[in-house]
N, C-alpha and C positions, 0 to 999 in steps of 0.2 A: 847472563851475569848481572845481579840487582848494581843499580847505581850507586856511586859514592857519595854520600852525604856532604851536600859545599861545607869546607872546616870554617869558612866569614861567617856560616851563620849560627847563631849560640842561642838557646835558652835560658830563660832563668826563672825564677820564682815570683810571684806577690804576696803582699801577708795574707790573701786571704789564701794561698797556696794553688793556686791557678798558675799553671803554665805560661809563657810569653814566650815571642822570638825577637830577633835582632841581628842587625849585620852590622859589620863596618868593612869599606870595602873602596878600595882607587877606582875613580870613571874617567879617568883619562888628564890631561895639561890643558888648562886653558891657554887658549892661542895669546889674549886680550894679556895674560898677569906672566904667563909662560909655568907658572907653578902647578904640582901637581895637585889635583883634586880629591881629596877625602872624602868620603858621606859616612855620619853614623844615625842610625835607624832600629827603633826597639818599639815594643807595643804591639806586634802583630799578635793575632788568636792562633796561627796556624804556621808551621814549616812552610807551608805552600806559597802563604799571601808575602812572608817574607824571603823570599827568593821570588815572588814576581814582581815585588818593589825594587830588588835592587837590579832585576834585569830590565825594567824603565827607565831606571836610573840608570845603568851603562849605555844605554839607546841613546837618552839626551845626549851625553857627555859632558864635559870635561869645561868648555867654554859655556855651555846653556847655564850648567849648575851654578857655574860659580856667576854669571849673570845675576841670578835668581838670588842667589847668595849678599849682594851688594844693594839688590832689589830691597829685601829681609831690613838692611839694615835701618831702615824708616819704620818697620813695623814692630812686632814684637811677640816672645812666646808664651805662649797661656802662662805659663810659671809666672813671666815677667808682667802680663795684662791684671794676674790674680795678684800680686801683690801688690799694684796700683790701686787695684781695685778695695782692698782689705784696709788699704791705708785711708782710703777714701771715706770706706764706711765704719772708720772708728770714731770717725765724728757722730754718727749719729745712730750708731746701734747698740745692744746693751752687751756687755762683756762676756754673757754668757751664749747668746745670738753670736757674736765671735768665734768663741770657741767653737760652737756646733757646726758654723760652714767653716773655720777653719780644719774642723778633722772629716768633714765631708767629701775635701776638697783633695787632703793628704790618703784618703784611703779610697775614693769613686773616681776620681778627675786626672791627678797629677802621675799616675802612674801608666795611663793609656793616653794623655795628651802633653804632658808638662813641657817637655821638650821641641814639643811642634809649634812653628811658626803659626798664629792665630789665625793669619789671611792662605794659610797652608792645608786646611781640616780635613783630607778627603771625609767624601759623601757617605761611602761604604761603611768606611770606619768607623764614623761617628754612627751610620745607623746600627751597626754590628752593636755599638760600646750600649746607646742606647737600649736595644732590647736584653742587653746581659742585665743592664740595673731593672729592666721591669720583673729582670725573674731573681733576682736575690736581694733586692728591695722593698717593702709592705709600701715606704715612703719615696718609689723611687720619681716621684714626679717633683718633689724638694729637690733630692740630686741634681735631676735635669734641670732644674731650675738654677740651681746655682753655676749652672754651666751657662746656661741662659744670661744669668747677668754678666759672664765675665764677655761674653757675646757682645750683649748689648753697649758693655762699656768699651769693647775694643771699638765699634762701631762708631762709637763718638767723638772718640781720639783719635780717629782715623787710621789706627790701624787694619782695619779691614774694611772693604765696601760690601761686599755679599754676607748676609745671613746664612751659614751654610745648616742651621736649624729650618730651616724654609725649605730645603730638599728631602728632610725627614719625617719616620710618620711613627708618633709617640703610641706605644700601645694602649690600648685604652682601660686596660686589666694587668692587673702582676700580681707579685707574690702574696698570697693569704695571709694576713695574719694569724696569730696562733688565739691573739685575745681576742674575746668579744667586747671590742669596748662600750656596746649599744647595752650590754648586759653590765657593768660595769659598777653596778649600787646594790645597795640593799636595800629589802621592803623592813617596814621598823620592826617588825618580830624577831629579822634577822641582824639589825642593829643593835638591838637591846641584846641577842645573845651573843655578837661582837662585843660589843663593850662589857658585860659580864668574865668574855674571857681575857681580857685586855687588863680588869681590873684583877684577873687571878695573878696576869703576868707581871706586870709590876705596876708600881702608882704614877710612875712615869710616863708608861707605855697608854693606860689609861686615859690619865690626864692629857696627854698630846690628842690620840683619836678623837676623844669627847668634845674638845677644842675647835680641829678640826671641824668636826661632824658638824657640831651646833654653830658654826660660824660662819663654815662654808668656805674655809679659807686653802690656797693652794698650801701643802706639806711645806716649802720653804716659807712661806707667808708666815706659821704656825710656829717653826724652829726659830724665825727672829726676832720675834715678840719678847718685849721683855714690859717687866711689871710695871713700868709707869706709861706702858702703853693700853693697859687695863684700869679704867676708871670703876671698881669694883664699888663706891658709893654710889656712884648714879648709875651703874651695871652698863657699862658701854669700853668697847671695844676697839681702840684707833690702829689703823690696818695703815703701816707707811715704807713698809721696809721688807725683803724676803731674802732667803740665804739661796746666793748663788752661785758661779761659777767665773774668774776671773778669765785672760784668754790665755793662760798658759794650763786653765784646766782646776783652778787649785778653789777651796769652798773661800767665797767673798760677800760681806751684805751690799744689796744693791735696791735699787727701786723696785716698786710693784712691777709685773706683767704689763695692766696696762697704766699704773703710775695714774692710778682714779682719784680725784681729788673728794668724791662720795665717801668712801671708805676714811679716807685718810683726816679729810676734817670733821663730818658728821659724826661717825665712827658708827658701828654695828650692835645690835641688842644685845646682851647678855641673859640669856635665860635664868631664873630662878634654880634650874637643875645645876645649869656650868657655873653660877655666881656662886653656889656651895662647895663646888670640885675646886675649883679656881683657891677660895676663900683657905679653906683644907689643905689642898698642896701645899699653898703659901707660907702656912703656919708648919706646916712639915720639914720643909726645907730648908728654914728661916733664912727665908727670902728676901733680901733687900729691893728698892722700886728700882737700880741703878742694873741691878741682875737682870741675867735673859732667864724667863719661864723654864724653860728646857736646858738647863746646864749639863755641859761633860764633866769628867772628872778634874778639870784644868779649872772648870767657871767658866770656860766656853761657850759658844752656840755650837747647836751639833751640825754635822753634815746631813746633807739629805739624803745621804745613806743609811739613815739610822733608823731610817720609819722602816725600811726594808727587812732592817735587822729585826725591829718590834713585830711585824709581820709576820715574819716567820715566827717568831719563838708563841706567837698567837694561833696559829694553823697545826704547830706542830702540839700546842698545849689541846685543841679542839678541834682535831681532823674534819669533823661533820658540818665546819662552818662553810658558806658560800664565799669564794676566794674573789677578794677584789684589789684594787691597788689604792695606795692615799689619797689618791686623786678621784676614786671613785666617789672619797666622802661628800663631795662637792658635790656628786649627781645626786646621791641620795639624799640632802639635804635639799636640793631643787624637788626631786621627786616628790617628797613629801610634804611641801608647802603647797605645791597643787592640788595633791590629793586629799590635804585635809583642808585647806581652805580655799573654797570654790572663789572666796571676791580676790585672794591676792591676783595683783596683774605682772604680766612678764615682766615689765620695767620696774618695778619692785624687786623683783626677785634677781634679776638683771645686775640692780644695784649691790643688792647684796653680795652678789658672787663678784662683782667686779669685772663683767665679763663685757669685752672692748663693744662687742656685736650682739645687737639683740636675738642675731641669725641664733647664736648661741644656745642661748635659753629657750628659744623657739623648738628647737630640736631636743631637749629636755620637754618642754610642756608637752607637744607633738606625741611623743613617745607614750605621757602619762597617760592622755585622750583616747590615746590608740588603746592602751590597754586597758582602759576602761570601757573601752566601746566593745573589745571583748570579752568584759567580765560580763557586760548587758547582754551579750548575744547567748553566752553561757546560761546565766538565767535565767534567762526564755525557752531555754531548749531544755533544763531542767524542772521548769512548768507541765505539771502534771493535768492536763486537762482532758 
């Protein structure tokens, strides 16, 4: 006769629609309070692992738990350690940095540990939770990292004395992504038939890419720009501001990336090509120097969903084009400053782009070298001798 299913323990759903278990369940009267004892417990992967938590849990009892219980109330639960921690790093991080481990934290962390005592983590569990993010994660080593810090800050507050990350072993592979982001630019054949189809799309859509492109500027950098940030007499370009994300999620302008003083007081070239597109728009739109470049229909800055929208209606207007995202225009503007000018040096180009790490650029030049060292090898091998 198959056994009856314990009715204490219950399933329930995640948004990512994964299954969970949970109990709540009496383990007896503490001798020490005389009161009866409660536990409630959710977060298992399995029926199994949660019916052998709460048959540990009836083992201790009654008097241990609630021990452990009074023990708890010096320390605190990840819920409680991350919003210490959140508070902590509003001082010093940018709103949009916010936001991204705050919904990190609401949709990888808070639903498999929120409720658990810090100095409480079993080993199993966390390794379990671990290898779930390396398989439905490309970034899930950020994840873990943000578990990490809330780690390291209980640590110092004394809420926990063991690192229970110190009993685990982080895979060293996960999930593939789908993009190549090492493929991620255009060679200029296929810029110049980008931007042909960009101008089919509108003068708008255009004008943003071309911007972009020649500037090297990240998609928010490019949406906050407004006209008297374009010194169009001496063709130079001051980079101080980009459209971001406040921490409730909503578009806000905020500082550069990395907030480069290069960009922002030297400013950047304006080509003779962009100083005519620029010049044109301008006169199109009739533009005041107080307006942002990029208006909505409001006289707004647009959201940084809007290049996505241009995107598409560009892929859909030129199916044969090579698909990149706004951010690729940034490699292909590196790419091609190496390949066509042998003296420029990384830290030039570095500057340009704004990029905190020259590791950065490095890995752009790297790639161009590479690829040139097998156009040389091609050549050779198509030497007819």
């Amino acid at each position: 006769m198959p056994r009856k299913k314990d009715p204490e323990i219950y399933e329930y759903k995640l948004k990512s629609g994964k299954t969970r278990y949970g109990f709540k369940t009496y383990v007896g009267t503490s001798r020490e309070t005389g009161r009866p004892v409660k536990i409630t417990r959710q977060g298992f992967a399995t029926r199994k692992e949660a019916v052998a938590a709460k048959t540990k849990l009836k083992v201790q009892g009654g008097t241990k738990i609630e021990r452990k219980r009074r023990e708890n109330l010096h320390t605190k639960t990840v819920d409680e350690a991350w919003n210490a921690l959140y508070k902590n790093q509003e001082l010093s991080l940018r709103p949009t940095s916010l936001y991204r481990k705050q919904s990190t934290y609401n949709n990888a962390i808070k639903p498999h540990f929120g409720k658990v005592y810090i100095n409480a983590i079993n080993g199993d569990h966390l390794q379990n939770w671990v290898n779930e993010m390396a398989q439905h994660y490309v970034k899930y080593r950020k994840v873990i990292g943000t578990f990490k810090e809330i780690i390291k800050f209980g640590l110092v507050k004394g809420w926990l004395v063991n690192d229970p990350f110190s009993r685990v072993v982080i895979p060293r592979t996960g999930k593939k992504s789908k993009k190549d982001n090492k493929n991620n630019y255009l060679e200029a054949n296929e810029l110049k038939d980008f931007l042909n189809t960009a101008y089919e799309v509108s003068p708008k859509a255009y004008t943003f890419f071309i911007t972009t492109a020649l500037l090297g500027l990240r998609r928010g950098e490019t949406l906050a720009l407004k006209w008297s940030d374009l010194d169009l007499k001496n063709r130079v370009a001051y980079i101080s501001r980009t459209v971001t994300k406040d921490i409730d999620g909503h578009k806000t302008l905020g500082p550069t990336k990395t907030n480069d003083k290069y960009r922002k007081n030297n400013g950047l070239p304006i080509s003779d090509q962009l100083y005519t597109v620029l010049k044109n728009y301008k006169e199109s739109t009739h533009s005041k120097d107080d307006d942002f470049v990029f208006r909505n229909a409001r006289g707004e800055y647009h959201d940084p969903s809007s290049s996505d929208k241009w995107l598409n209606k560009i892929y859909a207007k030129n199916p044969n084009l090579k698909r990149i995202t706004a951010h690729g225009l940034r490699h292909t503007l590196a790419s091609l400053l190496f390949e066509e000018n042998k003296n420029i040096s990384v830290s030039e180009v570095q500057y340009m782009l704004g990029h905190k790490s020259a590791r950065t650029t490095l890995d752009i030049y790297t790639s161009v070298t590479n690829k040139q060292k097998q156009n040389l090898k091609d050549s050779v091998n198509n030497l007819k001798i």
